[in-house]
C-alpha positions as CSV (number, residue, x, y, z in Angstrom):
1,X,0.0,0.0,0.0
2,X,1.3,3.4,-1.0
3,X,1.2,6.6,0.7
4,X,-0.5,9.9,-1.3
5,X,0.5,13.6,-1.7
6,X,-2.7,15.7,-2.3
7,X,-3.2,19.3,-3.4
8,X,-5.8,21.4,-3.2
9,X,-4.8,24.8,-1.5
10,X,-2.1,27.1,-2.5
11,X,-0.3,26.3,0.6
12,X,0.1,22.6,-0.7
13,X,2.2,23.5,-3.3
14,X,5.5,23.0,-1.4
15,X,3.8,20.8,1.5
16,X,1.0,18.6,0.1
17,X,-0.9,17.0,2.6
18,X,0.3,13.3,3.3
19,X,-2.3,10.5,3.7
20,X,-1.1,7.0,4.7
21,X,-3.7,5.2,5.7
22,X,-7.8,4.3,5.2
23,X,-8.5,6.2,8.5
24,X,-6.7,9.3,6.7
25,X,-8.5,9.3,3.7
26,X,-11.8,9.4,5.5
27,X,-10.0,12.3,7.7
28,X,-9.6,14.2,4.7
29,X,-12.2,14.0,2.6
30,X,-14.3,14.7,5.7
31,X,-12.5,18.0,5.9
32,X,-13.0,19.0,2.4
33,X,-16.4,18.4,2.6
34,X,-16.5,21.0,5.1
35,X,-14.3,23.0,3.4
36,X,-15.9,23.0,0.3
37,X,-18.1,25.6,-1.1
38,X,-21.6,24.8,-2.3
39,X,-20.9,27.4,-5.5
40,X,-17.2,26.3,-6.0
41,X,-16.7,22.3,-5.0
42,X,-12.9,21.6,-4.6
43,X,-11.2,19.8,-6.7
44,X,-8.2,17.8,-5.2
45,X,-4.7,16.6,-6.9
46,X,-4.2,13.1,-5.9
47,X,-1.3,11.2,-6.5
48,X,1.7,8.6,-5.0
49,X,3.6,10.2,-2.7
50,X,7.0,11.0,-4.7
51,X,5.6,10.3,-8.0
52,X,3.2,13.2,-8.6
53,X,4.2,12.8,-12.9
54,X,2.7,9.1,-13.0
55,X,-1.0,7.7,-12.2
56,X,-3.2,10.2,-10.8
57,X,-6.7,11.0,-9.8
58,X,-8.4,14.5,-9.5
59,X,-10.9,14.0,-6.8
60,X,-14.0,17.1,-6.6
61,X,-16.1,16.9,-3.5
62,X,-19.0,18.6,-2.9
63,X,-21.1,18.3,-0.2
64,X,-22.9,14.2,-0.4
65,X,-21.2,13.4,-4.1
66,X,-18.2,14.0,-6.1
67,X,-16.6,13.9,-9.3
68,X,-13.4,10.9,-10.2
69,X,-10.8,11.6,-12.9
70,X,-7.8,9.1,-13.3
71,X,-5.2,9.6,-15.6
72,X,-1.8,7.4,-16.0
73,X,-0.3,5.2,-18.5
74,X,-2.9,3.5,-19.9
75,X,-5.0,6.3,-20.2
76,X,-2.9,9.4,-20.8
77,X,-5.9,11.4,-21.8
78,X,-8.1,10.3,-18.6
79,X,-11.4,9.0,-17.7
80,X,-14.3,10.4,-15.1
81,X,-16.2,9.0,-13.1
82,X,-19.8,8.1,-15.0
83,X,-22.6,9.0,-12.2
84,X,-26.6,8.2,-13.2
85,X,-27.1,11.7,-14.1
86,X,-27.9,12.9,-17.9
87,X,-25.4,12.5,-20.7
88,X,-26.8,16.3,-21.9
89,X,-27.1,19.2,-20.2
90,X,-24.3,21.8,-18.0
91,X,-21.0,20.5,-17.0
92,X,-20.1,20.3,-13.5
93,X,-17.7,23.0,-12.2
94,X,-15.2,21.9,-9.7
95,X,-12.2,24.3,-8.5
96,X,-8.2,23.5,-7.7
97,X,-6.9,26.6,-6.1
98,X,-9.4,28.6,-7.8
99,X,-9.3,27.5,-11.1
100,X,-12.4,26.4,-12.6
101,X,-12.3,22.6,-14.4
102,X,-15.4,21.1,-16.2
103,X,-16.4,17.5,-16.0
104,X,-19.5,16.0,-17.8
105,X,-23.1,16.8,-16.7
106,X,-23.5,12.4,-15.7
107,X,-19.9,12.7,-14.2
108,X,-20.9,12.9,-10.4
109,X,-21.0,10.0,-7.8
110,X,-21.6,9.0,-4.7
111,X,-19.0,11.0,-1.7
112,X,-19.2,6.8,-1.1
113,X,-17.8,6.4,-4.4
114,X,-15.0,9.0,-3.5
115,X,-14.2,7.7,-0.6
116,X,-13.5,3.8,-1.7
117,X,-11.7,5.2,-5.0
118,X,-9.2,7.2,-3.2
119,X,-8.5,4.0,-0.7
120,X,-8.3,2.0,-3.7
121,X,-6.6,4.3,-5.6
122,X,-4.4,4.0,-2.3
123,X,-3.9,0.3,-1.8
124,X,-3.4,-0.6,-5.5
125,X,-0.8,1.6,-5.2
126,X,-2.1,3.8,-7.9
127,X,-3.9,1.4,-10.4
128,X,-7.3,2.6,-11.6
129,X,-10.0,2.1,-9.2
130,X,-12.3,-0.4,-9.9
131,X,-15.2,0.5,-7.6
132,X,-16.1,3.4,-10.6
133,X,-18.2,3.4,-13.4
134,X,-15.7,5.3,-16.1
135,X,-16.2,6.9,-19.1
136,X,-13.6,8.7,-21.5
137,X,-12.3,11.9,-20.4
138,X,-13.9,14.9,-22.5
C-alpha cells in the first residue's frame, strides 16, 4: 500500500498533505467536505507520494457526491467517473486553487464512491479504481 501527496490549496504546493492510511483518507475528505463551497466544489490533486508525474486521480467533492478523474499510463488522456445523471445538459464546475475545471453533466458520484476510489486508488498503489463506473475523459 502506498502513501498519497494531495493538493488542493495554494499552501500545498511545497507541503501537500500526506495520507497513509484508510483512516486518513476518510480524515480528509471529511474535511473537504467542510471546506468546500456549495458554488465552487474543490477539486483535489491526488497522486503517489514522490511520484506526482505518473498515475493520478483529481478528486471534486462537494457536499454528499463527487466527481473521479484518473489519468496514468494507460489512459494518458483520462477518464471520469460516470454517475446516473444525464449524458446532456451543464457540466459540473469543480475548483483547484481557484481554477475552474469542467467534467460531464453524468460525471458525479456518490461521496461513497469517492471515498472507496481514493482508498483504492491507495492500496493498489495507484492502479485505476475499480469501484467506478468510467467513461472517456472529455
Amino acid at each position: 500500500m502506498g502513501a498519497l501527496d494531495v493538493y488542493y490549496l495554494y499552501e500545498h504546493g511545497d507541503t501537500p498533505v500526506g495520507v497513509s492510511t484508510v483512516d486518513e483518507v476518510d480524515d480528509l475528505v471529511d474535511r473537504v467536505c467542510g471546506e468546500s463551497p456549495p458554488a465552487a466544489p474543490i477539486l483535489m490533486d491526488v497522486h503517489l507520494s514522490g511520484d506526482p508525474y505518473a498515475q493520478g486521480l483529481d478528486i471534486g467533492i462537494a457536499v454528499d457526491h463527487g466527481v473521479i478523474r484518473y489519468s496514468g499510463r494507460a489512459w494518458p488522456r483520462g477518464v471520469v467517473s460516470a454517475g446516473e445523471g444525464a449524458v446532456d445538459g451543464e457540466p459540473r464546475s469543480y475548483f483547484y486553487m481557484g481554477h475552474q475545471r469542467e467534467f460531464p453533466p453524468n460525471s458525479e458520484v456518490s461521496i461513497d464512491v469517492v471515498r472507496q476510489a481514493v482508498k483504492e486508488f491507495m492500496e493498489s498503489d495507484g492502479a485505476r479504481p475499480t469501484c467506478v463506473h468510467w467513461q472517456d475523459a472529455p
